[in-house]
PyMOL Python script that loads the backbone (N, CA, C, O; Angstrom):
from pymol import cmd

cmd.read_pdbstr("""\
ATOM      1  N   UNK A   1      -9.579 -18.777 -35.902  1.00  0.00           N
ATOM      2  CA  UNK A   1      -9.662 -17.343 -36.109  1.00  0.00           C
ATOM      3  C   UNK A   1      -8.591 -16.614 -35.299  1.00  0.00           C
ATOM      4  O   UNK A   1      -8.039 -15.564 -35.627  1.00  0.00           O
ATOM      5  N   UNK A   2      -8.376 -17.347 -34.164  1.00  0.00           N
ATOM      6  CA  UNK A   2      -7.678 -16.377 -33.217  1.00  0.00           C
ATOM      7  C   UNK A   2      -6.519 -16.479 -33.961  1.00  0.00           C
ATOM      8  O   UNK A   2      -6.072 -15.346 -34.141  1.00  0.00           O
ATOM      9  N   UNK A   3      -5.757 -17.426 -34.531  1.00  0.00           N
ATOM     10  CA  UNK A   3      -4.434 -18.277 -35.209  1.00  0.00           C
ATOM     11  C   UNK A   3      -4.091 -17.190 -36.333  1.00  0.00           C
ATOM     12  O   UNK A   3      -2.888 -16.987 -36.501  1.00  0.00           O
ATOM     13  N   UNK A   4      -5.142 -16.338 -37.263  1.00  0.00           N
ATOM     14  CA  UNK A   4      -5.116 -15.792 -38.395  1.00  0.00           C
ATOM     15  C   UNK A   4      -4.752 -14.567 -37.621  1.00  0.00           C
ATOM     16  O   UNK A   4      -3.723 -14.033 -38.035  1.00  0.00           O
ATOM     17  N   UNK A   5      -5.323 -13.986 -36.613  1.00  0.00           N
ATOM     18  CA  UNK A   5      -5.032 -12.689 -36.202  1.00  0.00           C
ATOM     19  C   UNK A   5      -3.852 -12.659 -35.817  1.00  0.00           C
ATOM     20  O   UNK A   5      -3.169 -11.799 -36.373  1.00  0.00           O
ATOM     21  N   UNK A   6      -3.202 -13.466 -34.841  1.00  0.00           N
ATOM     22  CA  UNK A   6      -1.982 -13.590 -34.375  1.00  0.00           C
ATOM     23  C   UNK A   6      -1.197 -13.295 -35.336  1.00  0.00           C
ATOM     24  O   UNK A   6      -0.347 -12.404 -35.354  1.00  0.00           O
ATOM     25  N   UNK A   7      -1.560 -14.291 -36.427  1.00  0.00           N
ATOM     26  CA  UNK A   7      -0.404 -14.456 -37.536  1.00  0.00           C
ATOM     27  C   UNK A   7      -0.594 -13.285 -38.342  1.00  0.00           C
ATOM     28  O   UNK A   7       0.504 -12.946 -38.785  1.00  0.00           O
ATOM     29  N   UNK A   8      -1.873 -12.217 -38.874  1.00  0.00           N
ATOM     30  CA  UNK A   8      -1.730 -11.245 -39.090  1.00  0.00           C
ATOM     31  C   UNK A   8      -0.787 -10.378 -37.881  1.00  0.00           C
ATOM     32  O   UNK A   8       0.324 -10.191 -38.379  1.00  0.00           O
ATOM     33  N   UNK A   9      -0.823 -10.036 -37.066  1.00  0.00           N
ATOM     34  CA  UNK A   9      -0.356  -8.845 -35.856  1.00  0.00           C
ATOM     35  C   UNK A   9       1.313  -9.158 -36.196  1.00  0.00           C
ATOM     36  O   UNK A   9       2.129  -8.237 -36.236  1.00  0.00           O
ATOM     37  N   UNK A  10       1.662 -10.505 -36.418  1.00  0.00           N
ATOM     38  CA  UNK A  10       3.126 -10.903 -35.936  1.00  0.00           C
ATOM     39  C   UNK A  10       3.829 -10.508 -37.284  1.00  0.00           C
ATOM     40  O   UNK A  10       4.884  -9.874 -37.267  1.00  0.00           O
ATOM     41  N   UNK A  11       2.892 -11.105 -39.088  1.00  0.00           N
ATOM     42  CA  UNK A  11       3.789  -9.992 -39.962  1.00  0.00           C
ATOM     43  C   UNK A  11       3.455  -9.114 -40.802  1.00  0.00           C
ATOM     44  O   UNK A  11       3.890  -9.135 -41.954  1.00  0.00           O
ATOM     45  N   UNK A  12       2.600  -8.171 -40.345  1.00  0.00           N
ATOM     46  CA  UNK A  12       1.435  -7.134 -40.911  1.00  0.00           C
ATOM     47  C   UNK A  12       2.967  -5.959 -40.860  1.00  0.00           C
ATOM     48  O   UNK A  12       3.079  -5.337 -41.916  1.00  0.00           O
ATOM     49  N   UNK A  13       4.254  -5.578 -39.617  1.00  0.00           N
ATOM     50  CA  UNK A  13       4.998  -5.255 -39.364  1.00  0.00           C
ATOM     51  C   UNK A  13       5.762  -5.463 -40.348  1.00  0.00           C
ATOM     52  O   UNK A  13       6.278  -4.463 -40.848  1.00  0.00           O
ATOM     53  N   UNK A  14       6.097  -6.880 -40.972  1.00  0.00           N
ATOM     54  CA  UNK A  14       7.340  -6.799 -41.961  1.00  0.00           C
ATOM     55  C   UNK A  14       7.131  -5.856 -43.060  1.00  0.00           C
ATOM     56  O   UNK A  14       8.036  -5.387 -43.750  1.00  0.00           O
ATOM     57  N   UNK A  15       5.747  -5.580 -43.192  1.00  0.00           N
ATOM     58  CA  UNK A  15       5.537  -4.693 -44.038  1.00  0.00           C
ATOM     59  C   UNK A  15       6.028  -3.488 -44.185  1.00  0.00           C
ATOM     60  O   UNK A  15       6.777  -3.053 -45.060  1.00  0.00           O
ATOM     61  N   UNK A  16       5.424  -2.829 -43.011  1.00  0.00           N
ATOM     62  CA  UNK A  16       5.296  -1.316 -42.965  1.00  0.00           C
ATOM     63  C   UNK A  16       6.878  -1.246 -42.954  1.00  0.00           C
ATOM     64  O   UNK A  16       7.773  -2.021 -42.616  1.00  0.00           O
ATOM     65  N   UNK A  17       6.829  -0.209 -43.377  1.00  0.00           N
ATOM     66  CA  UNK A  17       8.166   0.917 -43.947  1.00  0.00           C
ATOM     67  C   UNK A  17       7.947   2.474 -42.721  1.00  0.00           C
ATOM     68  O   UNK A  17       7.069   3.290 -42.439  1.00  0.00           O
ATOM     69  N   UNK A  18       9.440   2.138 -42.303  1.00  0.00           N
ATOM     70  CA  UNK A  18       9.719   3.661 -41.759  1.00  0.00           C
ATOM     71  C   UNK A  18       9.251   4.794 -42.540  1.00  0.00           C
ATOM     72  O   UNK A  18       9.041   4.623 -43.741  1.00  0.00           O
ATOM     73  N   UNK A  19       9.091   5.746 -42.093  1.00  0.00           N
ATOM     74  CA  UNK A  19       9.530   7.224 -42.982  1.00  0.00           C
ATOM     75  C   UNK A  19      10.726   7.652 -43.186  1.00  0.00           C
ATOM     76  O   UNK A  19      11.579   7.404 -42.334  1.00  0.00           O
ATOM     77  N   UNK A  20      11.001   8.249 -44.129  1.00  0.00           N
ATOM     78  CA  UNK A  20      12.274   8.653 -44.340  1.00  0.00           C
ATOM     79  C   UNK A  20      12.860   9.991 -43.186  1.00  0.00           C
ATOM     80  O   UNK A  20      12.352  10.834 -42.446  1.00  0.00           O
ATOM     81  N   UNK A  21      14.250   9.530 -43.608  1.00  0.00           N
ATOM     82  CA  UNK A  21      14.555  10.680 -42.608  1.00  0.00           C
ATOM     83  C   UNK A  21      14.884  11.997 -43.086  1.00  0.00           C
ATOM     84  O   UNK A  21      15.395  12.251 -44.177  1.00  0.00           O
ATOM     85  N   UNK A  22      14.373  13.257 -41.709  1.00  0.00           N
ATOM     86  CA  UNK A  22      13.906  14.718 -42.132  1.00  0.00           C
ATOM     87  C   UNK A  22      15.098  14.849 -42.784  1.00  0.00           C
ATOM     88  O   UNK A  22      16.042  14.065 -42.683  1.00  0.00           O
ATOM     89  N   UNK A  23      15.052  16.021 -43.577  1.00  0.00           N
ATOM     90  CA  UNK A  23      15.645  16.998 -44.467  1.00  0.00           C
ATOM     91  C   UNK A  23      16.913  17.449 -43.208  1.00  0.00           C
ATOM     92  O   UNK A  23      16.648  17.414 -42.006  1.00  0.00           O
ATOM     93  N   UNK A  24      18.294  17.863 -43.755  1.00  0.00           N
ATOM     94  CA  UNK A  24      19.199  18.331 -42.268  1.00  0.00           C
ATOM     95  C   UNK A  24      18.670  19.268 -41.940  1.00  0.00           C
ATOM     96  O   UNK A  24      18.827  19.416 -40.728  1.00  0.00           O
ATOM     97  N   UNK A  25      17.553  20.749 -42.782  1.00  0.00           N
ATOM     98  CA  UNK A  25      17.888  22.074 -42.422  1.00  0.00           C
ATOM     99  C   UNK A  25      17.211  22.258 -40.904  1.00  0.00           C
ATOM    100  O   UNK A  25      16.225  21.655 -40.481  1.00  0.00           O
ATOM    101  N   UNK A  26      17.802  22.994 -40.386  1.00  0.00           N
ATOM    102  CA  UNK A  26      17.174  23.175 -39.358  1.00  0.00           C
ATOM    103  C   UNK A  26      15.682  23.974 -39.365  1.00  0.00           C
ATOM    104  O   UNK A  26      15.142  24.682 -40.215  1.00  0.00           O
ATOM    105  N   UNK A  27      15.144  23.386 -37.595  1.00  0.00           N
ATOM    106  CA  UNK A  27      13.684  24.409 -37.798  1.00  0.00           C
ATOM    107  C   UNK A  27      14.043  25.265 -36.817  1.00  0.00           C
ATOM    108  O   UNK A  27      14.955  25.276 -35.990  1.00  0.00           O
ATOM    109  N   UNK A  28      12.873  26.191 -37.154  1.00  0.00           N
ATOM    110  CA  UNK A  28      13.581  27.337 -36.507  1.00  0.00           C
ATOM    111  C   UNK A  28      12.092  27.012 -34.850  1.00  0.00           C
ATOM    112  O   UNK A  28      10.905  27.247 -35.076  1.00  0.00           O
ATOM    113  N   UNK A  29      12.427  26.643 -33.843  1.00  0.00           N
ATOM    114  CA  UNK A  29      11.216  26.382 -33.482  1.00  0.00           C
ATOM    115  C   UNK A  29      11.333  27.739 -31.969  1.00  0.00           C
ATOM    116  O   UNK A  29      10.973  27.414 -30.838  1.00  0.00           O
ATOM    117  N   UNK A  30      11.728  28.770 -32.194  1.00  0.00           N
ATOM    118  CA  UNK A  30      12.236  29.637 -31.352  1.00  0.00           C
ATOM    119  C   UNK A  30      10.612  30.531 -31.476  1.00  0.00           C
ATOM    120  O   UNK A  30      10.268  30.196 -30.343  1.00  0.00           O
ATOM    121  N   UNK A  31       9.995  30.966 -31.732  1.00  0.00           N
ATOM    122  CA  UNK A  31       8.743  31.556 -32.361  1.00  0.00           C
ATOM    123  C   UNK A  31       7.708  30.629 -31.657  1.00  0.00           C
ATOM    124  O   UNK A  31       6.893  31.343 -31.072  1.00  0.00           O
ATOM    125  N   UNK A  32       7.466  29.457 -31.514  1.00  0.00           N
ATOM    126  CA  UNK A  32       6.118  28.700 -30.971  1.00  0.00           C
ATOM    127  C   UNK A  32       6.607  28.171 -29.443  1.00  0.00           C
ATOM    128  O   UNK A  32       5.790  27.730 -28.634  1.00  0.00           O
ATOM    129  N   UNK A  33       7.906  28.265 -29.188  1.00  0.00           N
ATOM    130  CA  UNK A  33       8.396  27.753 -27.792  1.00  0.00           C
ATOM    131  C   UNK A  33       8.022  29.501 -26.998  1.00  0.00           C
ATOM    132  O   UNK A  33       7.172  29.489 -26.108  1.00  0.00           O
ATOM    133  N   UNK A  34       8.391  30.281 -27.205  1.00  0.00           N
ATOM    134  CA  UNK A  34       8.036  31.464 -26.764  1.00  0.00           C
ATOM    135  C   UNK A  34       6.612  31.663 -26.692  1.00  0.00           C
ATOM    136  O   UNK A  34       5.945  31.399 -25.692  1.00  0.00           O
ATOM    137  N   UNK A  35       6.127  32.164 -27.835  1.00  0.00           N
ATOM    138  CA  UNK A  35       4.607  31.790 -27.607  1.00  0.00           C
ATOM    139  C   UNK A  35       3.726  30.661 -26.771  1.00  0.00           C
ATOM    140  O   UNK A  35       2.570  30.921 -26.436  1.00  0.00           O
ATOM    141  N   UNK A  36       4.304  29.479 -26.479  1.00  0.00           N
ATOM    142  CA  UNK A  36       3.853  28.757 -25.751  1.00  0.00           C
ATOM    143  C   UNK A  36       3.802  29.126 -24.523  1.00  0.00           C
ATOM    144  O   UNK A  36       2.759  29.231 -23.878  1.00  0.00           O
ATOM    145  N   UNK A  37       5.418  29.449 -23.931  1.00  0.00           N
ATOM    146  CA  UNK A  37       5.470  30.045 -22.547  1.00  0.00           C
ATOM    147  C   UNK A  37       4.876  31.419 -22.553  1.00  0.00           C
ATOM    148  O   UNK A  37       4.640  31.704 -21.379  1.00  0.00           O
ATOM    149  N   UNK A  38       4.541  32.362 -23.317  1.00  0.00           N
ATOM    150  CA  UNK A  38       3.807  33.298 -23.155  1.00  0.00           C
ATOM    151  C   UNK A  38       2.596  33.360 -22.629  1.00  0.00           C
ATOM    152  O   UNK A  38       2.172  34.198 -21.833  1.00  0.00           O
ATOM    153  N   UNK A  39       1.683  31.847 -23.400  1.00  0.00           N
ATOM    154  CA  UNK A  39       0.274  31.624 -23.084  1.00  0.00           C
ATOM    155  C   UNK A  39       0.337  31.140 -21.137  1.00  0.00           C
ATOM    156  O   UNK A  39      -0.236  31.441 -20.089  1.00  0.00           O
ATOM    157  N   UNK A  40       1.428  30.238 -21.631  1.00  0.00           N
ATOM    158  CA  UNK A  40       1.541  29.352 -20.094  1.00  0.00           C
ATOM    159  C   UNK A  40       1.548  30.619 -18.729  1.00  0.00           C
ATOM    160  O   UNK A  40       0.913  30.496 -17.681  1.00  0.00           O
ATOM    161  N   UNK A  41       2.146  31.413 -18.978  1.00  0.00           N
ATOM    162  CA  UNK A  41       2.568  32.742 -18.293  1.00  0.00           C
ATOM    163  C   UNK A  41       0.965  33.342 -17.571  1.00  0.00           C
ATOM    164  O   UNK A  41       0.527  33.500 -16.432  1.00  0.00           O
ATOM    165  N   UNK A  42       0.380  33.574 -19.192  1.00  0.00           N
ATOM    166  CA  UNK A  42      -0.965  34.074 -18.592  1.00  0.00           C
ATOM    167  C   UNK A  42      -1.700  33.585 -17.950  1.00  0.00           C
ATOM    168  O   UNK A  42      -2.366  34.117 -17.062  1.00  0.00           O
ATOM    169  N   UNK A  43      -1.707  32.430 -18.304  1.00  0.00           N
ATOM    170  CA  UNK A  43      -2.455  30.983 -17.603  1.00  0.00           C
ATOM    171  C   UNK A  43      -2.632  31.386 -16.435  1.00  0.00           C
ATOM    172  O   UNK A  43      -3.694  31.724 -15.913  1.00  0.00           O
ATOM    173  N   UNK A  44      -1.486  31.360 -15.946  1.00  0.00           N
ATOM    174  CA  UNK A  44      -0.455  31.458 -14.743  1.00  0.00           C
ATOM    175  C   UNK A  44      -1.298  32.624 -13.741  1.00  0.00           C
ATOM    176  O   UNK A  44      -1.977  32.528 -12.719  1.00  0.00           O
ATOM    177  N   UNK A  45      -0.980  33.451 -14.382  1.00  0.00           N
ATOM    178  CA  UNK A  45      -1.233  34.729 -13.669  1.00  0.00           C
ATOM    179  C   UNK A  45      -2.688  35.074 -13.588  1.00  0.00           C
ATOM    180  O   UNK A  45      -3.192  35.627 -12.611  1.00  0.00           O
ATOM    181  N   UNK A  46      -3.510  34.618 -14.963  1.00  0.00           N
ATOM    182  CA  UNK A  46      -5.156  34.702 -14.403  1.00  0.00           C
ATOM    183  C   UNK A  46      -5.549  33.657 -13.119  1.00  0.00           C
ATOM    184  O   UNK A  46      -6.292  33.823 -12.152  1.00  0.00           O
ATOM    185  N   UNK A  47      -4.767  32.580 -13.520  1.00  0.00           N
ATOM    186  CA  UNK A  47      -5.366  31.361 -11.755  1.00  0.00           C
ATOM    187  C   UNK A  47      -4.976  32.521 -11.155  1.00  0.00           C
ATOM    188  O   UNK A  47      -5.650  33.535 -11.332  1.00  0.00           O
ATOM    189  N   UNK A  48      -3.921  32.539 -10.418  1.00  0.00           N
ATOM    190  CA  UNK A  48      -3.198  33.385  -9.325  1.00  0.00           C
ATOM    191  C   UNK A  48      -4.567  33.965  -8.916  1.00  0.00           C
ATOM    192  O   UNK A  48      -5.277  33.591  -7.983  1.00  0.00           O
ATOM    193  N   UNK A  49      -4.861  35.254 -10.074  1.00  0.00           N
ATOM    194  CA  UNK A  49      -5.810  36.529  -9.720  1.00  0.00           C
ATOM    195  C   UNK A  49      -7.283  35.818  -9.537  1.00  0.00           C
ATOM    196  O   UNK A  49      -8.176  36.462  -8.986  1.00  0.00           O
ATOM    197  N   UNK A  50      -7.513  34.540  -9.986  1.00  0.00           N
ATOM    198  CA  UNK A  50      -8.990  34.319 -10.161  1.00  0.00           C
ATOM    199  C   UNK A  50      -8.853  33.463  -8.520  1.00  0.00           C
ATOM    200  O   UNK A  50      -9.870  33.218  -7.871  1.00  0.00           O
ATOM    201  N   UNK A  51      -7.854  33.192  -8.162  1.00  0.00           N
ATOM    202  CA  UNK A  51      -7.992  32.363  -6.903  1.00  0.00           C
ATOM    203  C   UNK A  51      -7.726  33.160  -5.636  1.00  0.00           C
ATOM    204  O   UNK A  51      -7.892  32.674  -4.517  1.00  0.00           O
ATOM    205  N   UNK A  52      -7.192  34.744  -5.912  1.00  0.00           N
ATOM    206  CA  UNK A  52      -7.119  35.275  -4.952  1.00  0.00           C
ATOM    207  C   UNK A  52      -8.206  35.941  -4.536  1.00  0.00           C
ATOM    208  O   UNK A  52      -8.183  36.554  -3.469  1.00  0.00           O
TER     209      UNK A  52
END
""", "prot")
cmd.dss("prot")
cmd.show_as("cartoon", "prot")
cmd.util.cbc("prot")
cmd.orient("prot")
C-alpha cells in the first residue's frame, strides 16, 4: 500500500498542468493598496487611543 501511494505522489504531478499565463493588461491595484493602508492607519490609531 505504502508502494501505490508513493508511486501515486511521485506521478499524480506529471499530470497536472500549469495555468496559463495572465492576460499583459495591467491591474490597476492602486484603489485596494490605499484602502488597505487606510484601514491599517486606523488600526493604528484606535490601539494607540485604546492603550492610552
Amino acid at each position: 500500500m505504502k508502494t501505490f501511494i508513493l508511486f501515486l505522489i511521485l506521478t499524480i504531478p506529471v499530470f497536472v498542468f500549469a495555468q496559463p499565463r495572465p492576460p499583459s493588461v495591467p491591474v490597476p491595484l492602486d484603489g485596494g493598496i490605499v484602502l488597505l493602508l487606510a484601514a491599517g492607519a486606523a488600526y493604528g490609531i484606535k490601539r494607540q487611543r485604546d492603550n492610552a
